[in-house]
N, C-alpha and C positions, 0 to 999 in steps of 0.2 A: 128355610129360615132356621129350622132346628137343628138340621145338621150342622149350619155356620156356627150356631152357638155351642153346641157338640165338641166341635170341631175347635174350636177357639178355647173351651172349657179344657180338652183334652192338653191341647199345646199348652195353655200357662200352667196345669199342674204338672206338666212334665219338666217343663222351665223350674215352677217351684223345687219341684224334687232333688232335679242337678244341682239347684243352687244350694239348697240343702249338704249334699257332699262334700262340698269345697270347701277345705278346711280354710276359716280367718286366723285364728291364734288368740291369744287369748290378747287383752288391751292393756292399754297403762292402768293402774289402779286397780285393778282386778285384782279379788283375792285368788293366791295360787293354790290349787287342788296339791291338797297331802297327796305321799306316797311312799310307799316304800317298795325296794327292791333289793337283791345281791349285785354288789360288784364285783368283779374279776379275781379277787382275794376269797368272794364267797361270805364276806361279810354283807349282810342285813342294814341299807341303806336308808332310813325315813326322812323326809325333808324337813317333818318338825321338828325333831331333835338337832339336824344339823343349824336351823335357823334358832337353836337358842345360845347361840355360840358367834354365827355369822353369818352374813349376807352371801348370798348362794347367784353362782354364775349356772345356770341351767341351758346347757350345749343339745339338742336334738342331731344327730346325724345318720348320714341310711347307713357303712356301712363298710369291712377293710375293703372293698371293693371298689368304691368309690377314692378319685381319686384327692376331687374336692374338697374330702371330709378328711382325711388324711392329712392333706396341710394343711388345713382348719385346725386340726388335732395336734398336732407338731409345732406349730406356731405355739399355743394357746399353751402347752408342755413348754416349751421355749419361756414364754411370758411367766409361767406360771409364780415363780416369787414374786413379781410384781404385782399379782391378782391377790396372793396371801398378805402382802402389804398394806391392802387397801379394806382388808379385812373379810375379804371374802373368800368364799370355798367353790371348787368348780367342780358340775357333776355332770357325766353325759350321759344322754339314755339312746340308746340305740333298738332297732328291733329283732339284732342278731344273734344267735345263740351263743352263749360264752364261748365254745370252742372257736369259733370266729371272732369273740371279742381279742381273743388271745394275739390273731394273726393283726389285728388294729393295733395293738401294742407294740408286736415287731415294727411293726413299721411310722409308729409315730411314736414309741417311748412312752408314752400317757400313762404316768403314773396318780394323776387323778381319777378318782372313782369312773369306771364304765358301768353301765345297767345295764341288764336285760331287759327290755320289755316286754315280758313273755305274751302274753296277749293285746297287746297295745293298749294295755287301758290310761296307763300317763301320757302315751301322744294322742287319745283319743279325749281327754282329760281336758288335755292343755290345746282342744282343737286343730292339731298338725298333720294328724294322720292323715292319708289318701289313700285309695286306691287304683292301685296300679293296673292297668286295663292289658286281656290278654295277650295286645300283638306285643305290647311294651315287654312282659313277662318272657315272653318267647323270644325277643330280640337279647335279652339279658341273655338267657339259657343259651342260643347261638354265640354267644362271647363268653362262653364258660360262667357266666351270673346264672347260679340256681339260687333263686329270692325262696323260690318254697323251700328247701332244703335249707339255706342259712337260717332264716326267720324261723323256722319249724310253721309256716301256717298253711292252711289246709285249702279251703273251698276259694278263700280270697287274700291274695296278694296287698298289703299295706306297706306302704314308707311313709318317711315324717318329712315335713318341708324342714330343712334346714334351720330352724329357727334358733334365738338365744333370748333370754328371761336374764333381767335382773332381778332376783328376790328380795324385799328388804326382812327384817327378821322379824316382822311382824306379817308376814305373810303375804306383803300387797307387791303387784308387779309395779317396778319402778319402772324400768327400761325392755321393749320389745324390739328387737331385731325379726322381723319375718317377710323371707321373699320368696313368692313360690321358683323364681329360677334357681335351681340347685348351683350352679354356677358362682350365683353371685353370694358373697359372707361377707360378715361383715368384720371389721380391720379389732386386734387387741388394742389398737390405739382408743379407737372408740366404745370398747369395751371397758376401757381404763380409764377414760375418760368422763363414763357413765355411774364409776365408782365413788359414792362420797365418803 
């Protein structure tokens, strides 16, 4: 009998623990964690500064290697005066090193702000981060994706779930886009559409 209970004690806090990792994202109405960072100009990014001006489109993406995030980022470059229209500013945090933001650029034009997140503390923040488990890691590195080398991170491998934040400029999330399929984004229409 003690063992069952053991035994059973053991499995739900392991359960608990995993479920623990799984990043949810942050909700509607939530207030959005400051932050600041450099974009790709090397200019000092803060979210509360830029929200005293306007309402902030906050992009998560893994990365130039991705090819998902890539038209996500070209599209949304595409769209972009339509998103300044509606009064908003667009900002993406990535967790790759600028020399890699650079190569995002080539190939999406994205001349709105990129961020580093040098240690993932804003997708750990805004609850998006995961960690990437080692055969996944190894499978990247066999397809030329070194995630440690882009990211610069050491013992543990992290990406962001693809996610999108509407900020309003008081700091509270309007609008949450998050799916853990990297695959699937969500359309500028409904981004646009999200904008009041």
């Amino acid at each position: 009998m003690h063992k069952l209970i053991l035994l059973l004690s053991l499995l739900f806090l392991n359960t608990t623990l995993l479920a623990q990792e799984k990043p949810e994202g942050l909700f509607i109405n939530s207030k959005a964690p400051d932050f600041k960072a450099n974009d790709q100009y090397g200019n000092e990014i803060r979210l509360k500064d830029v929200l005293k001006d306007s309402v902030v489109v906050l992009i998560f993406y893994r990365g130039q290697w991705c090819p998902y995030c890539n038209k996500q980022l070209k599209k949304l470059e595409d769209s972009l005066q339509l998103i300044k229209e509606k009064g908003a500013k667009l900002i993406a945090i990535t967790p790759e090193k600028p020399e890699f933001i650079s190569k995002t650029i080539e190939k999406t034009k994205a001349s709105y702000p990129l961020l580093y997140d040098k240690e993932m503390k804003i997708m750990k923040a805004y609850s998006v981060a995961f960690e990437v488990d080692d055969r996944t890691v190894a499978r990247y590195k066999n397809a030329d994706i070194d995630l440690v080398t882009a990211n610069g991170q050491k013992d543990k491998v992290y990406l962001p779930v693809p996610a999108v934040y509407i900020i309003s400029k008081e700091g509270t999330i309007l609008y949450r886009y998050f799916d853990t399929d990297y695959k699937k984004r969500v359309s500028v229409m409904e981004i646009l559409d999200n904008l009041n």
